[in-house]
N, C-alpha and C positions, 0 to 999 in steps of 0.2 A: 594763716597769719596768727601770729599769738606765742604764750608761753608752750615750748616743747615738753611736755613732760606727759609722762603715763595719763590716759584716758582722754587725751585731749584728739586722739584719732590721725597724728601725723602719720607712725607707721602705718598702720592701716591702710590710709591714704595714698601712699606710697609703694604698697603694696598692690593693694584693687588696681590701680591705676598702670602699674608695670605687666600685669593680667589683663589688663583690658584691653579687648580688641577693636581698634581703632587705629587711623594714621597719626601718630602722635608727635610727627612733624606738621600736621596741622591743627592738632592737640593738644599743645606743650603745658608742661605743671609747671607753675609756679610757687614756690614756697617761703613766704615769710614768716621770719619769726628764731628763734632762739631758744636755748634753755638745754637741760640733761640728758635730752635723747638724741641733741644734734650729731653725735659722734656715731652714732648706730645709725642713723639716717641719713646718714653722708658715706657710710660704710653700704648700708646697703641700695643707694644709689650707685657707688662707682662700681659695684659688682655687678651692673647690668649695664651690657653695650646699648650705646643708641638710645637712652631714655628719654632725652629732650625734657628732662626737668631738671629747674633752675633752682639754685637756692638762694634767694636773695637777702637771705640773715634778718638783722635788725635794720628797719627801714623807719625813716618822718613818718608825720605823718601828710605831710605833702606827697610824700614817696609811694606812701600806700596809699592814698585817695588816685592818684596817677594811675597805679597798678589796676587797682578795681574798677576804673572806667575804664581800660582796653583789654578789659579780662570780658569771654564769655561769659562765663559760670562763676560764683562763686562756693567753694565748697567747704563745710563745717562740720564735718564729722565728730561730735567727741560722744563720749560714752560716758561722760560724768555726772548724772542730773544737773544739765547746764540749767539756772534759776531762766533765762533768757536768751542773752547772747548779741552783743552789740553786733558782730560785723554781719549778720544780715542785714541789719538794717543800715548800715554804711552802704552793702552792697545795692540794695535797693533803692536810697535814696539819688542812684548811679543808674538804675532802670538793669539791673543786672540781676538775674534771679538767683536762685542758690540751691544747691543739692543739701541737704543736711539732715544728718540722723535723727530718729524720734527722740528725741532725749529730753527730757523737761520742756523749758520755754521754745525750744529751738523751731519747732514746727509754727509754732504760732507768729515768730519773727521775722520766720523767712516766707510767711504770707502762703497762700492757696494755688502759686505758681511754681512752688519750691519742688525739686522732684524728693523726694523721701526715701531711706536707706532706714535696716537694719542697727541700731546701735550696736558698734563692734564687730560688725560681719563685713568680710574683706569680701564675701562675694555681693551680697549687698547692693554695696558700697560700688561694686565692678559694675555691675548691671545698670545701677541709676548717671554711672557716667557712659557707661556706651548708650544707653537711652537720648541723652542729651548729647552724642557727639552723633546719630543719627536722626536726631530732630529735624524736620523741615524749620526752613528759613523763614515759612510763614509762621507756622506754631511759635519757633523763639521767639522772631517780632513781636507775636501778641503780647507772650508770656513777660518780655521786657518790660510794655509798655505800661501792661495791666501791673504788674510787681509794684511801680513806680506810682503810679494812679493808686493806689489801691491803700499805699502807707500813707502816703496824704491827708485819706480820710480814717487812718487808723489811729495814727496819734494826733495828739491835742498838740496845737502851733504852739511858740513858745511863747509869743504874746499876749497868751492869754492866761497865764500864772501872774504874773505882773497887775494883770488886771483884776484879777479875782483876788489878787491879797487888797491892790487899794478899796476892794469894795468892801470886803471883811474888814481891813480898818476903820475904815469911814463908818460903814453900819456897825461897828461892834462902837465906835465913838456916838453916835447918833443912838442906839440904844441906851448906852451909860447914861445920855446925859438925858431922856426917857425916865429911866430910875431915878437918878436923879431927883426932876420934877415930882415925882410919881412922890418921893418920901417929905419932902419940903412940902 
């Protein structure tokens, strides 16, 4: 899901993925998103009989939160020094784990349940999903569970920014008026 364009790893994806051996009627790709490679990626999808992957353009984001919770895997390939990368962590707060390249923040987002790929390597990338498409049902389950557990206690709730500014107001008022005193 995302802007299609060079380095973000759709080809790729697309490729590993048409290489990879597995039943990919019980494997299907899903693909969101749009942007300048869609015509090379649509091109080299209908050149392959039988691919079972979808391309579901620009999607809500009701559309895509839907998507990512009936989705096994989520997958994020890019090869751009991604700083982060939000849809791991969409994907996880979903209990959904995620394959994704070592590429900047991406490892760190998609948590210690994430399987890991090569940035830019289409074999890579082929291996860490035939990995996860012979995963036992017990390892996923953990690996779901844990993903979901695990961001919880990685990020800071949001209630507590709110909280931390009133007390920074309050005590930066309550110091002033400290000084104040202090020079009277």
């Amino acid at each position: 899901m995302g802007r299609w364009v060079d380095n973000k790893g759709v080809d790729i994806l697309v490729k590993a993925y048409q290489q990879a051996r597995f039943d990919k009627t019980k494997w299907p790709l899903r693909l969101m998103g749009t942007g300048p490679l869609e015509t090379k990626i649509r091109q080299q999808i209908n050149g392959t009989a039988g691919t079972h992957i979808d391309v579901l353009g620009f999607v809500s984001d009701e559309r895509k939160s839907d998507v990512i919770c009936h989705s096994k895997w989520v997958v994020v390939p890019p090869h751009t020094n991604e700083d982060l990368g939000l849809v791991p962590f969409e994907a996880r707060s979903a209990g959904v784990p995620c394959i994704v390249s070592r590429d900047g923040g991406l490892p760190e987002a998609a948590g210690r349940d994430a399987l890991l790929c090569v940035p830019g390597s289409i074999d890579s990338l082929r291996e860490a999903l035939e990995r996860a498409a012979a995963m036992s049902e017990e390892e996923y389950h953990m690996r779901s569970c844990r993903t979901k557990t695990e961001l919880r206690d990685q990020l800071t709730p949001m209630e507590f920014y709110p909280c931390l500014y009133r007390s920074l107001v309050e005590g930066s008022r309550a110091e002033s008026g400290k000084v104040r005193q202090t020079i009277l």
